[in-house]
ZAFI-681580 format. One record per residue (C-alpha): residue number from 0; x, y, z. Coordinates in pm, whole numbers, always signed. Each point is the difference from the previous one (the first is absolute). Layout:
N
<atom mivex="NUM" X="X" Y="Y" Z="Z"/>
...
END
This chain:
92
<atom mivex="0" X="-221" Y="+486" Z="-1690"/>
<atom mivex="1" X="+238" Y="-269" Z="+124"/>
<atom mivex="2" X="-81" Y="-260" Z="+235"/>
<atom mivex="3" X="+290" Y="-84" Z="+239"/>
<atom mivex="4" X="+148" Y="-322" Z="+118"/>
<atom mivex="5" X="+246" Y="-109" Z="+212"/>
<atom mivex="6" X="+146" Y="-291" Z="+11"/>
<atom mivex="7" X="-306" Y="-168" Z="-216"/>
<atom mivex="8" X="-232" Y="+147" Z="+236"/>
<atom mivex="9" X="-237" Y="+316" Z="-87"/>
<atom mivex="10" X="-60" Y="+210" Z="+267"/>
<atom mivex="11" X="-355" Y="-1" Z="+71"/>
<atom mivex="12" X="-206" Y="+309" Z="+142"/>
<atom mivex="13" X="-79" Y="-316" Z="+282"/>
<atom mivex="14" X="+315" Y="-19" Z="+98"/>
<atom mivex="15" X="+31" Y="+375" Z="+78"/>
<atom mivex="16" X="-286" Y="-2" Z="+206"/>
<atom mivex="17" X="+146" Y="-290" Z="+167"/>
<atom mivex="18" X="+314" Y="+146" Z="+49"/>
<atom mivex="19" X="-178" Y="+322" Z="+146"/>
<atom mivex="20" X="-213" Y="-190" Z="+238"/>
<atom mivex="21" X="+294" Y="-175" Z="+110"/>
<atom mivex="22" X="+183" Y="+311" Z="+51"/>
<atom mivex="23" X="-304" Y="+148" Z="+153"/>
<atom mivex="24" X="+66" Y="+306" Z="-288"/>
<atom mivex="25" X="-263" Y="+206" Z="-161"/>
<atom mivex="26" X="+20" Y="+103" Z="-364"/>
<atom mivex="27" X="+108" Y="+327" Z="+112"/>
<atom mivex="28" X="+288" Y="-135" Z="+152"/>
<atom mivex="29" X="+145" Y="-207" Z="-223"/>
<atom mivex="30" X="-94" Y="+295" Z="-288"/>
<atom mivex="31" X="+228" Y="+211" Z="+271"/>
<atom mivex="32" X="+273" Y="-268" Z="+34"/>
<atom mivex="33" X="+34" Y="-98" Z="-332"/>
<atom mivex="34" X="-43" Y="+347" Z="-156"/>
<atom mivex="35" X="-287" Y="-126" Z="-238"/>
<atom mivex="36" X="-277" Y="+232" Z="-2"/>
<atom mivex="37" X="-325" Y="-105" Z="+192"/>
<atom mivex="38" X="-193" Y="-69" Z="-274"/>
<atom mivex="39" X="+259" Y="-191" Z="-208"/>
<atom mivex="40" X="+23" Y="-212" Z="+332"/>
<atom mivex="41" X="-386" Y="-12" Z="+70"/>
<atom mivex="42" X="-46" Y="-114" Z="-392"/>
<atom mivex="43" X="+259" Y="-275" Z="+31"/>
<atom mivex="44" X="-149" Y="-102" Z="+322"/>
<atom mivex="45" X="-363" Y="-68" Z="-119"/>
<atom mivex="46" X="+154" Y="-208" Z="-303"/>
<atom mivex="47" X="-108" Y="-332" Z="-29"/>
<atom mivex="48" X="+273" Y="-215" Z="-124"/>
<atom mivex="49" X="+321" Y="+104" Z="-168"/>
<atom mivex="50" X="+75" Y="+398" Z="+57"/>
<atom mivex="51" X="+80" Y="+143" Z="-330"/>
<atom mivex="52" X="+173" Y="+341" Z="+11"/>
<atom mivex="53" X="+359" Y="+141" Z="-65"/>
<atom mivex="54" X="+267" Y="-219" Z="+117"/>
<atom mivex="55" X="+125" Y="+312" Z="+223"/>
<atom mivex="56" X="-315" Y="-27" Z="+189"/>
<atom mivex="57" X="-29" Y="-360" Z="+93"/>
<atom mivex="58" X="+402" Y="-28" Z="+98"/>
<atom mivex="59" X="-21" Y="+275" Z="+224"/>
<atom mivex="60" X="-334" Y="-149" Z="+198"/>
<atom mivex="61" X="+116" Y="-318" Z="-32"/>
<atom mivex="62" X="+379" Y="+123" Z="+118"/>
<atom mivex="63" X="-186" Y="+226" Z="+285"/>
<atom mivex="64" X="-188" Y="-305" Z="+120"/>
<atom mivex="65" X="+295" Y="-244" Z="+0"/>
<atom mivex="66" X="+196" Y="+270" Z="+201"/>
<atom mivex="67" X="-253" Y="-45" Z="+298"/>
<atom mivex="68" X="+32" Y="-372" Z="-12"/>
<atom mivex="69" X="-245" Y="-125" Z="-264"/>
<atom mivex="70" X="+83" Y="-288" Z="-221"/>
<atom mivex="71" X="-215" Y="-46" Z="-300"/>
<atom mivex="72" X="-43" Y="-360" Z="-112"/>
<atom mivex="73" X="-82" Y="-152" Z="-297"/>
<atom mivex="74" X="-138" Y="-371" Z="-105"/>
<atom mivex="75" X="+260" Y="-211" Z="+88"/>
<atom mivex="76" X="+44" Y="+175" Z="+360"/>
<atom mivex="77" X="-341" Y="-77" Z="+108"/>
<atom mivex="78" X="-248" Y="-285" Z="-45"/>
<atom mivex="79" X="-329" Y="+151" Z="-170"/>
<atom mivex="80" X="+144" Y="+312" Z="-145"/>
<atom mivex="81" X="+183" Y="+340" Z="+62"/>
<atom mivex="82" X="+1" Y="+198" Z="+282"/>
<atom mivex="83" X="+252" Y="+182" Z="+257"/>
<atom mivex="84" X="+125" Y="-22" Z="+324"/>
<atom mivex="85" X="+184" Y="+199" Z="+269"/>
<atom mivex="86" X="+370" Y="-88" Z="+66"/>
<atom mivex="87" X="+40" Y="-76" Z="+398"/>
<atom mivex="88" X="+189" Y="+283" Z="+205"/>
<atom mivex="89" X="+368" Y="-61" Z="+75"/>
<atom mivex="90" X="-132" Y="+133" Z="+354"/>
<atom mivex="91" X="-301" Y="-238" Z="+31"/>
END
């Protein structure tokens, strides 16, 4: 089991319920999106802390969730910690 990092930053089973919430996506449909089974997705998503798994797995939630407009950000983006946020809408 690997745990992945980007840019220094773990992606954190947090931050994909953030970015869900944010999105206003259940696990089904980011499982759909993404093409990660549901219960890969729903396993990841009740992690606490780093998400361990195959590489594969976490790029392609993390790539599906940066797609709709999330932005995951690590220590030095954020006073306190990690976390995510939704890029603003070229039409807002």
């Amino acid at each position: 089991m690997y745990i992945f990092s980007i840019k220094g930053c773990s992606v954190t089973g947090e931050q994909i319920r953030a970015a869900r919430a944010l999105l206003g996506w259940t696990a089904s449909e980011l499982s759909k999106r993404s093409g990660i089974s549901y219960p890969t997705v729903q396993r990841l998503d009740a992690t606490q802390g780093d998400v361990g798994g195959r590489h594969t797995t976490i790029e392609a939630l993390r790539t599906t969730l940066e797609g709709a407009g999330i932005q995951f950000l690590k220590l030095d983006d954020v006073s306190g910690g990690i976390g995510v946020s939704i890029r603003k809408q070229a039409d807002d």
